[in-house]
C-alpha positions as CSV (number, residue, x, y, z in Angstrom):
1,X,-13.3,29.6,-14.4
2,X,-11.6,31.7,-11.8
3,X,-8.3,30.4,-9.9
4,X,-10.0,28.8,-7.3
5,X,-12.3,27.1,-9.3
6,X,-9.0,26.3,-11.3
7,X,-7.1,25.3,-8.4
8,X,-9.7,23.4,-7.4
9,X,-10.0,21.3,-10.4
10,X,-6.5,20.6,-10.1
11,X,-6.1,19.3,-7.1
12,X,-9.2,16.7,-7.8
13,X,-7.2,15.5,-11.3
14,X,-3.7,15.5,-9.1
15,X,-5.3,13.2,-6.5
16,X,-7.5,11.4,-9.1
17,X,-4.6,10.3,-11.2
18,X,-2.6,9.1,-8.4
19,X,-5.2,7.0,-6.6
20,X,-6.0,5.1,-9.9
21,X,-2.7,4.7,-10.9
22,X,-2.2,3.0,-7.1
23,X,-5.5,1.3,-7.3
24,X,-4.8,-0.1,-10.8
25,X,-1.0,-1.0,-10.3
26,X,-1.9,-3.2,-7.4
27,X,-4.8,-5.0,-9.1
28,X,-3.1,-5.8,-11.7
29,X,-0.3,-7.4,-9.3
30,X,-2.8,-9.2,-7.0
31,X,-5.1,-10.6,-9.9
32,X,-2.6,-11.9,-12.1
33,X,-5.0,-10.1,-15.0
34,X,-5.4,-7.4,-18.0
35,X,-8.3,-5.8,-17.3
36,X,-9.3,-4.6,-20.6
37,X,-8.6,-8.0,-22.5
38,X,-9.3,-10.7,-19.6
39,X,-13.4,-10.3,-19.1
40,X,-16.1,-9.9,-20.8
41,X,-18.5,-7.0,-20.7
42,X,-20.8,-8.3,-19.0
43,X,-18.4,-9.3,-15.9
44,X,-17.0,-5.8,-16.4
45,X,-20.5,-4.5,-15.4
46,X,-20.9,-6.9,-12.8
47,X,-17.8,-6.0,-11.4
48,X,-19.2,-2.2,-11.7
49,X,-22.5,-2.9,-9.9
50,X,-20.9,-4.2,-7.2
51,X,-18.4,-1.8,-6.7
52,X,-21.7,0.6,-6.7
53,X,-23.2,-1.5,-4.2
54,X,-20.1,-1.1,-2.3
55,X,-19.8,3.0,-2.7
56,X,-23.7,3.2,-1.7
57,X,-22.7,1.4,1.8
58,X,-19.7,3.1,2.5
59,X,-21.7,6.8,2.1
60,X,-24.4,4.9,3.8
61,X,-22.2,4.0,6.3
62,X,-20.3,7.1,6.7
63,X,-23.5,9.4,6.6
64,X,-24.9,7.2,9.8
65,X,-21.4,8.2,11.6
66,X,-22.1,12.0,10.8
67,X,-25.5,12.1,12.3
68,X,-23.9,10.7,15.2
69,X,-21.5,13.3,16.1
């Protein structure tokens, strides 16, 4: 990889790691939970499909707003 490439890649693992960390941190505070002992798998990929479903409207959403500009 070159240094922007590298650079790049580093910014996307900096901001990754601090957004889950957040993210996790106050879900563990507002649910009163332990994720990876408290459900089952399949509520862990209900959970998931429904965060998709959410991610597919928000780019949905968001892609409507572009065209409108």
């Amino acid at each position: 990889m070159n240094k922007i490439q590298t650079a790049h890649l580093n910014r996307i693992l900096d901001d990754v790691t601090r957004e889950i960390t957040a993210k996790y941190i106050a879900g563990a505070k507002e649910h009163q939970t332990i994720l990876s002992e408290d459900f089952t798998v399949l509520e862990l990929i209900d959970f998931s499909m429904d965060e998709v479903k959410d991610l597919y409207t928000y780019l949905h959403t968001l892609r409507e707003k572009l065209r409108e500009l």
